[in-house]
N, C-alpha and C positions, 0 to 999 in steps of 0.2 A: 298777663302770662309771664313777663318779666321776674314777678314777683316768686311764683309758680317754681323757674328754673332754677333761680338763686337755691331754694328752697332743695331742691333736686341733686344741685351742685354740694351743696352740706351733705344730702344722703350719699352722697357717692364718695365723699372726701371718708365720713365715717366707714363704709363698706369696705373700702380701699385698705382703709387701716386692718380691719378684718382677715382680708385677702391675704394678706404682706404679712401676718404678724409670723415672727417664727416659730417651730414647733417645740410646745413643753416637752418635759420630760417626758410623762405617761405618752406621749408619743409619737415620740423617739424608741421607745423602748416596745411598743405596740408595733411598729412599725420593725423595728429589727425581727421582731418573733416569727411577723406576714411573711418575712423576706426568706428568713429560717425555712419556715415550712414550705415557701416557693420552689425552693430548693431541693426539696424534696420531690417533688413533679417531676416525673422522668420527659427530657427534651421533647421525647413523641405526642406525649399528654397534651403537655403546654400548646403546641405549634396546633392538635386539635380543637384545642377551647378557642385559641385566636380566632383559626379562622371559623367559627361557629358563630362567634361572637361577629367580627367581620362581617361572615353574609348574613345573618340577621339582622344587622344594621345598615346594609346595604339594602336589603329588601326592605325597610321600615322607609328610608329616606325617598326611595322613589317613588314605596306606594303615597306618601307622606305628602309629597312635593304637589304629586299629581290633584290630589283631594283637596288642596290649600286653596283657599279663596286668595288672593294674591291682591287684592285690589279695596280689601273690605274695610281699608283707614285711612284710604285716599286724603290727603285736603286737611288731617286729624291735626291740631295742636298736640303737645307734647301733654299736657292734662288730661286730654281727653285718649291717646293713646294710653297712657298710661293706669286712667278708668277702666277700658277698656279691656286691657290685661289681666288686670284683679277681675275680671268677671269671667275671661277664659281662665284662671289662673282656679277660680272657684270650682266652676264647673270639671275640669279635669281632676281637681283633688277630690271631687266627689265619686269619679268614674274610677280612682286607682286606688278609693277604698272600700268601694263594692265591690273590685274585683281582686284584694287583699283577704278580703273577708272570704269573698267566695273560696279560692283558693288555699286559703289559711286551714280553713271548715276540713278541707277535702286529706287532709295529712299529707302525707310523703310525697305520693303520685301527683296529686293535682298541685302538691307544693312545687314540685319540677317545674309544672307549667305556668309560673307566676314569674318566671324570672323573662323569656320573650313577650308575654302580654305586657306586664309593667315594664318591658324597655321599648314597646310600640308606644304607647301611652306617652311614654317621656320624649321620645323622639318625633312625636305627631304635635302636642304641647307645645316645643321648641319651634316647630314651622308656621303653627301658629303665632306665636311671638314674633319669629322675623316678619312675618305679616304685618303686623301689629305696630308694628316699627318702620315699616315699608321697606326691608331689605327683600332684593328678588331672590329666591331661593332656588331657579332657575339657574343662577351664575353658581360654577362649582366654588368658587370661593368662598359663596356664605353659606353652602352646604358644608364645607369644613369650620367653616366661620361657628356653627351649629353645635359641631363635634367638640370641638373646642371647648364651649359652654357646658357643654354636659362634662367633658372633664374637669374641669372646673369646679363644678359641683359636687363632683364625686369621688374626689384626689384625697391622698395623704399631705398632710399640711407642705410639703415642702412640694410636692408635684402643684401643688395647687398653687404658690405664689410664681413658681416658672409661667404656670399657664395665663395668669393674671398677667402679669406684662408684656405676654403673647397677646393676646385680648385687646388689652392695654394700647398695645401699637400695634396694631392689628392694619395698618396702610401701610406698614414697614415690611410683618412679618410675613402675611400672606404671599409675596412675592417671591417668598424663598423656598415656599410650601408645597410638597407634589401630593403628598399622602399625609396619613396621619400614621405614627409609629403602635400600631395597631395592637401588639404584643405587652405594650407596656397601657395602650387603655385596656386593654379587658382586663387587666392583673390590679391595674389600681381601682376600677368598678367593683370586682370582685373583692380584692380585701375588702372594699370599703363596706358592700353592702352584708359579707356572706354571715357575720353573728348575730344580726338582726333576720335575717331570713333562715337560720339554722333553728330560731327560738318558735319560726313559725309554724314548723313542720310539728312541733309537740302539739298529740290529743288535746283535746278539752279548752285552750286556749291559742289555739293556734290563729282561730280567726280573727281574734279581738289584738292581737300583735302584730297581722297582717295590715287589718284597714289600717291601724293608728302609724305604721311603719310606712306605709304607702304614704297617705297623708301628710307625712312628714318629711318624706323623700321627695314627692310631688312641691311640696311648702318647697325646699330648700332650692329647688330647681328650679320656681317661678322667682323667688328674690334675686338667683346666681342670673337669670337670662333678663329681666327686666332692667336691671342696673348694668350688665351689660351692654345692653342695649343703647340705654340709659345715654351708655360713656361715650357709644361712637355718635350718638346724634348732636352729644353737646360739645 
């Protein structure tokens, strides 16, 4: 297994580099436009969608935590964890592009309701993985530990390498941590995801932009949490 981590250690040194890199141009300038029209959001708006977004994720983690086999990679080698993931990692991209599709199908209305199903899915996923990992999900720490990862995944490049060496030192950071700055994850979630879920709500193809969007979001979320993972075991 020696062999195994080494091997582990290169994939994490390349991801790293990934995480880290700074953001091109196209953006920079994507990302000033997000900010533009954030601005635009009247104060009451915003402070609404937080905490939406907020108790939605608060209700996902508990019901999350509760449901979590806690115990089910007991004894695991690092190979066999990591086998292990790729097969929950399978199985959920299957479940978040049925219900992309489903969704996608449905236009406008049932397009609304893709955006709490597919962040139960992504937040259920991730409890899985600390499982997977043998992190207790029980301690609020790696319930934030969690949060983290999914912003991670779903940041504008420059929020996304702060969050990395949050992660990064994450026996450092968490001890300075009460909450998560709530306001600025649902604003970098949403820019990130809302043109890929705006193309989903159009008739006729809406569903075949949903599964492959899911799919894809799901993909990028099992690489961000696996090599996470990855970091703090090794």
């Amino acid at each position: 297994m020696n062999e195994y981590n080494s091997q582990v250690q290169k994939e994490l040194q390349t991801w790293k580099l990934k995480m880290t890199k700074r953001p091109g141009l196209i953006n920079k300038v994507s990302k000033r436009a997000q900010t533009k029209v954030n601005a635009l959001i009247p104060e009451k708006a915003q402070k609404i969608m937080t905490e939406s977004i907020k108790g939605m994720i608060k209700a996902t983690l508990v019901g999350s935590n509760i449901t979590t086999n806690k115990r089910q990679a007991a004894g695991m080698s690092l190979f066999e964890r990591d086998k292990l993931m790729k097969e929950k990692l399978a199985a959920y991209r299957k479940t978040a592009m049925i219900e992309g599709a489903g969704t996608g199908a449905g236009g406008f209305l049932l397009g609304l309701a893709d955006f709490p199903l597919l962040l139960s899915i992504k937040m259920k996923f991730l409890f899985e993985a600390a499982a997977v990992y043998g992190f207790d999900t029980n301690e609020y720490e790696e319930r934030l530990f969690i949060l983290h990862v999914f912003q991670l995944a779903f940041s504008s490049d420059e929020k996304r390498r702060e969050t990395f060496y949050m992660v990064e030192g994450w026996d450092e950071y968490k001890n300075q941590l009460t909450d998560m700055d709530w306001h600025q994850f649902q604003q970098e979630y949403r820019d990130y995801i809302d043109l890929v879920k705006m193309f989903q709500m159009i008739p006729g193809i809406g569903a075949a932009i949903g599964a492959v969007a899911n799919y894809n979001l799901l993909d990028q979320l099992g690489e961000t949490a696996m090599n996470a993972y990855r970091l703090r075991l090794l």
